[in-house]
matplotlib code that plots the C-alpha trace (Angstrom):
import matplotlib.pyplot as plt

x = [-88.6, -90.7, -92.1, -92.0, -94.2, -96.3, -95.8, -95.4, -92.2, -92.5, -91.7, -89.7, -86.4, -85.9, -84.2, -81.7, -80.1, -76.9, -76.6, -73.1, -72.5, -69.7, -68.7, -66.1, -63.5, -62.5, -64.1, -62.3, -63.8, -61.8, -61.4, -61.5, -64.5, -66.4, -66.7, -66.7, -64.7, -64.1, -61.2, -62.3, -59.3, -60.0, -63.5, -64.1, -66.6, -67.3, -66.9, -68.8, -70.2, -73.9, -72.6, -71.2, -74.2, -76.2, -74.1, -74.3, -77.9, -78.0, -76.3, -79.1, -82.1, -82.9, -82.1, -80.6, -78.4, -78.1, -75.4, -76.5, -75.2, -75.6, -72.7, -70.3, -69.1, -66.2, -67.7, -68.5, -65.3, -66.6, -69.6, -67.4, -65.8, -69.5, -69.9, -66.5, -67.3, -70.6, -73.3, -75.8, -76.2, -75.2, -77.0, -75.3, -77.7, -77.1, -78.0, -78.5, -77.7, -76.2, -72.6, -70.4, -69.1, -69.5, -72.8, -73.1, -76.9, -75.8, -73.2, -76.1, -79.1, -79.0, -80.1, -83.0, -81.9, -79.7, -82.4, -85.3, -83.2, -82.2, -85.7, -87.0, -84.4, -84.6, -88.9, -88.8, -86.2, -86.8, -89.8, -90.1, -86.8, -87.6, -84.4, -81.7, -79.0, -77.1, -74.2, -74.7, -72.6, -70.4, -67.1, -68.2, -69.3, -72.7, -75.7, -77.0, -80.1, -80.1, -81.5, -84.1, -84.9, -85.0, -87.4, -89.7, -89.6, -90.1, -92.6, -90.7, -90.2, -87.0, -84.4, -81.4, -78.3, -77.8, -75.3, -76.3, -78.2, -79.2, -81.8, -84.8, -86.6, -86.6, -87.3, -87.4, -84.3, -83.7, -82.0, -80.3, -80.0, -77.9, -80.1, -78.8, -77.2, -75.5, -78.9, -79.8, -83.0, -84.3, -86.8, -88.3, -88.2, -89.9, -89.8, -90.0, -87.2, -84.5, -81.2, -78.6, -75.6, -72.3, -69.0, -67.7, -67.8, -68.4, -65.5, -66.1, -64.9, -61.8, -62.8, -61.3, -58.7, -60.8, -63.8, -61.9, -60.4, -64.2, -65.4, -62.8, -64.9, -68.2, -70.6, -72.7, -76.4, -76.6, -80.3, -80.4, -82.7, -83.6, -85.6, -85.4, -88.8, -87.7, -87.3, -84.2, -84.9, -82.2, -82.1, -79.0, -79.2, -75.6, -71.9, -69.6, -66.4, -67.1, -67.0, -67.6, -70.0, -68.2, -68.1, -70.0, -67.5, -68.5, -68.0, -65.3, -64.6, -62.6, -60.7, -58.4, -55.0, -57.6, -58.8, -54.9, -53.8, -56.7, -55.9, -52.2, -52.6, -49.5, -50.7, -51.8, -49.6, -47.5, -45.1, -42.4, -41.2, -38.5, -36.2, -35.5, -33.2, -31.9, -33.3, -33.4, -36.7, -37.0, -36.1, -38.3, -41.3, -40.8, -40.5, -43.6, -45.2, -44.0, -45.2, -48.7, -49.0, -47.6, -50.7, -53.6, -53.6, -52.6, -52.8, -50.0, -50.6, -51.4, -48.6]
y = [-47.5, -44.3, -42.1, -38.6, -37.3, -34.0, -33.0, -34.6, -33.6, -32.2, -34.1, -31.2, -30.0, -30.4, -27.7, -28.6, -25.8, -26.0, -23.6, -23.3, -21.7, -18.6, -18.7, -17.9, -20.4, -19.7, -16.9, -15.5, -14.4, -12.0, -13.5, -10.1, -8.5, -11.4, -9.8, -12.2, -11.2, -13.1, -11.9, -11.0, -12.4, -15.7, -16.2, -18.6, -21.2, -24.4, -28.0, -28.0, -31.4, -30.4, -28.8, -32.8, -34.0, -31.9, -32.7, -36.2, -35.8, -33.6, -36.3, -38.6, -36.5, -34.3, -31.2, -27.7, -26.9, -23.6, -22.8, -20.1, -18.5, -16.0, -13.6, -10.0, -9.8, -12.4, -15.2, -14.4, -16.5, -20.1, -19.5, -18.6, -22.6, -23.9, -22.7, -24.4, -27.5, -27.4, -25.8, -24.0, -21.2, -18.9, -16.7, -14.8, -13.1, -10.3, -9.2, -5.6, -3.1, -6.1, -6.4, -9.6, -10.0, -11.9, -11.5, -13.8, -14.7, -16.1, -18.9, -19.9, -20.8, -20.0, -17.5, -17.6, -14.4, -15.9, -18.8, -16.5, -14.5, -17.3, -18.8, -15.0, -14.3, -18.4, -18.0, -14.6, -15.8, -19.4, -20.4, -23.2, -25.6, -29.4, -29.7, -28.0, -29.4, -27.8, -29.1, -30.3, -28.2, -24.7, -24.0, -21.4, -23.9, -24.0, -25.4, -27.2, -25.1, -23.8, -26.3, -26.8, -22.9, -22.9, -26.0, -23.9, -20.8, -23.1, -24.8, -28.0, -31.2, -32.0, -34.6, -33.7, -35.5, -37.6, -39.7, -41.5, -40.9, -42.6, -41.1, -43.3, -41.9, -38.0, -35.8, -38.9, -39.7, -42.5, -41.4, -42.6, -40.4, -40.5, -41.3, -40.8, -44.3, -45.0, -46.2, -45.2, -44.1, -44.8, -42.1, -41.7, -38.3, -36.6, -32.8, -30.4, -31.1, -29.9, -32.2, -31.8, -33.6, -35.0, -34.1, -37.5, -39.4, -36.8, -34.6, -31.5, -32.3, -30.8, -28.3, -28.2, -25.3, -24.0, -24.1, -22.1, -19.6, -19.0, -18.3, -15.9, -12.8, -14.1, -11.7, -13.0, -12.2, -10.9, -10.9, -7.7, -8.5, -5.1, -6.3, -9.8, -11.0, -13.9, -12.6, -14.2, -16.8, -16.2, -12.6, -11.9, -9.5, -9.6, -10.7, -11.0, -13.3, -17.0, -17.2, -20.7, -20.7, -20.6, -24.1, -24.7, -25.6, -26.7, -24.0, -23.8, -25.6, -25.0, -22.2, -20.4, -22.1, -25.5, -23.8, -22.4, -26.0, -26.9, -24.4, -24.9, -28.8, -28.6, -31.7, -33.7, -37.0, -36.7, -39.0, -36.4, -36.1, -38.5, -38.9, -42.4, -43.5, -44.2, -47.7, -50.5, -51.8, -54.4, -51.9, -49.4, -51.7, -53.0, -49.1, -48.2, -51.6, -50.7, -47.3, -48.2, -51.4, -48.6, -45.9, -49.2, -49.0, -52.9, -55.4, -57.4, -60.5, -58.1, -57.5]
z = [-19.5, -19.3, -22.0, -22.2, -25.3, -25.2, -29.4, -32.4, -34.5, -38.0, -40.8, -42.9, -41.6, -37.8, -35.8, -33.4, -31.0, -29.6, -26.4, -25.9, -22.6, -21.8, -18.0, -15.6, -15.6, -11.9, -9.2, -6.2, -2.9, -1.1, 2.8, 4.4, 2.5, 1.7, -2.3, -5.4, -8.5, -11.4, -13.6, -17.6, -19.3, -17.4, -19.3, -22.2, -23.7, -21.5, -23.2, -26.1, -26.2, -26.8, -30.0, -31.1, -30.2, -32.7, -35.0, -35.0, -34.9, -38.0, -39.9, -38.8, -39.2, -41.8, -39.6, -39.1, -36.4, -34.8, -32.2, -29.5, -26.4, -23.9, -23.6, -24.5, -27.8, -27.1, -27.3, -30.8, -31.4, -30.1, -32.5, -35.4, -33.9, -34.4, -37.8, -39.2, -37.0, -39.0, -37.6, -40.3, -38.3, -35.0, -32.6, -29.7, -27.4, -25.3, -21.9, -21.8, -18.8, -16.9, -16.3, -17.1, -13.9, -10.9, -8.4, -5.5, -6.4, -9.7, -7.7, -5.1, -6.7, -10.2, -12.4, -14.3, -16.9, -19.2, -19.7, -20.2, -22.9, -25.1, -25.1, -25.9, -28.9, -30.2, -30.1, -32.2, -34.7, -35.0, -33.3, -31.1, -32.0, -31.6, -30.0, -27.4, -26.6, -23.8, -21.4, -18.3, -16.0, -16.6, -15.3, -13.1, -10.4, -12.1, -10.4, -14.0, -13.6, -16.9, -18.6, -16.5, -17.0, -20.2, -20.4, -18.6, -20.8, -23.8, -22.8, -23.6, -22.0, -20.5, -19.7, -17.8, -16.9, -19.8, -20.3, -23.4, -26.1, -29.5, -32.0, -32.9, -35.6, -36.9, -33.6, -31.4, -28.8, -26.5, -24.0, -20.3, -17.9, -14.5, -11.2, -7.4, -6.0, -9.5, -10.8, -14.8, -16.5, -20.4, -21.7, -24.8, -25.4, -28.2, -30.0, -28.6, -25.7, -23.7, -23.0, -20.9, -21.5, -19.4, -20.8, -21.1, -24.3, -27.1, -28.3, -30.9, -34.2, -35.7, -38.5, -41.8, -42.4, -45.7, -43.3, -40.2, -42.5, -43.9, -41.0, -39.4, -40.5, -40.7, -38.9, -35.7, -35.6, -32.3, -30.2, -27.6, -24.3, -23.3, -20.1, -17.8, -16.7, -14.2, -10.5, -8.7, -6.5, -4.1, -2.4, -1.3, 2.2, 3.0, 1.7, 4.2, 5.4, 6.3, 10.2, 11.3, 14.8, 17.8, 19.6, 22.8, 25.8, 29.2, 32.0, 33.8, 37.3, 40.7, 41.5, 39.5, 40.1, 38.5, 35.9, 34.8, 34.9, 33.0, 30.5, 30.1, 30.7, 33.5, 34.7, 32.1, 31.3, 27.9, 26.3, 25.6, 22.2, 20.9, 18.2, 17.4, 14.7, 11.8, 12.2, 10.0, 8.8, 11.1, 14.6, 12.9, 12.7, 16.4, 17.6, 16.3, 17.3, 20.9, 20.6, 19.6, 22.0, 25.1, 24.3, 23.6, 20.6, 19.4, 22.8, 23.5, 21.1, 17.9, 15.3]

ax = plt.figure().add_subplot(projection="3d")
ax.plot(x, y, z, "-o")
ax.set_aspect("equal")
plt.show()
């Protein structure tokens, strides 16, 4: 077991941040001009598992959970979910100037933006949370680096990957993460942290009607980033169709009556196509036996 401890949490009222991601559900590449689309109608909120998490927490420690996330104006919906669910509060930040669409350097190495703005909007409002609770992967293929950048802009240790957790004290976790090889690791983590979490095992809570109907007109704070600090790691010089390399053949031999046999395989030795049957099992089985003993396959005392 390793321990992961670099603050101390505070004994008043913890804060626990749930960023609930909005992504592409599914992204197209067209195979003659090489360009990604993603269609608008086919967005939507990603498993919100971190959101159960920090819920369960909550009920453990004395704490306050906020639910955040990155996105247009329609994903005001899933935090209008996290409110009935339970959450105490919502934030919904928004990128400004940049589109919501698909760019081929956000599917190849991640992107940084989204990170940088949540941790920007969550440290002016809020401060520096004790806790964020995020999901392991989106549905837009993503590359799980989001966590790990928004560790970064925080300042906060991190533990990603996790497939179990159990809290051990106010602002303390023990948590197990998933290693390469099927191997597992136990950390102590301490406030303030960043969590991923795998989907599996933890299932949001069905709100109560009075609570849903509360929240159907409840206004979203919303958090505008007017300018993106982090420079994208990937550069993108060129979109274009896949073309796999062309395979490296030996030259060709003899004289040009050789090489059109060669080419055409007029003199290679074939079994001609046959068809055989209907056959019973049993003639079937012997057929195919026969067939497989004829080309090497079985020798003669294999059945």
């Amino acid at each position: 077991m390793r321990e992961l401890s670099t603050g101390t949490a505070d004994s008043a009222q913890l804060l626990i941040v749930a960023a609930l991601s909005w992504s592409w559900r599914s992204v197209t590449a067209d195979p003659l001009t090489g360009e990604v689309a993603a269609d608008p109608r086919d967005s939507g909120p990603s498993l919100a598992d971190a959101l159960e998490h920090a819920l369960r927490l909550a009920e453990r420690w004395p704490a306050k959970v906020v639910a955040a996330t990155v996105g247009p104006p329609a994903a005001d919906a899933q935090l209008r979910d996290a409110l009935a669910a339970g959450a105490a509060e919502a934030l919904r930040v928004e990128l400004a100037g940049r589109a919501e669409e698909a760019e081929a350097a956000r599917l190849v190495g991640g992107d940084p933006a989204p990170a940088a703005a949540l941790a920007a909007a969550l440290l002016r409002r809020y401060g520096t949370p004790d806790l964020v609770l995020c999901g392991d992967r989106t549905a837009d293929r993503g590359t799980s680096s989001f966590p790990a950048f928004l560790a970064a802009e925080l300042g906060a240790q991190q533990s990603l990957g996790v497939v179990h957790m159990e809290a051990n004290g106010a602002g303390t976790l023990m948590v197990t993460r998933r290693l390469d090889g099927g191997r597992r690791e136990v950390l102590r983590v301490t406030s303030p942290a960043v969590v991923s979490v795998e989907p599996a095992g933890a299932r949001l809570r069905r709100a109560a009607l009075p609570a849903m109907l509360a929240e159907l007109d409840m206004p979203i704070p919303v958090a505008r980033a007017t300018t993106v600090s982090p420079v994208p790691r990937v550069r993108v010089l060129a979109v274009h169709p896949y073309r796999p390399r062309p395979r490296r053949l030996p030259a060709p031999s003899g004289g040009t009556i050789r090489r059109l046999q060669e080419l055409t395989g007029a003199l290679a030795e074939r079994t001609p196509p046959t068809v055989v049957g209907p056959l019973a099992p049993g003639p079937a089985a012997e057929e195919l036996l026969t067939y497989l003993r004829h080309h090497g396959y079985l020798g003669d005392g294999k059945a």
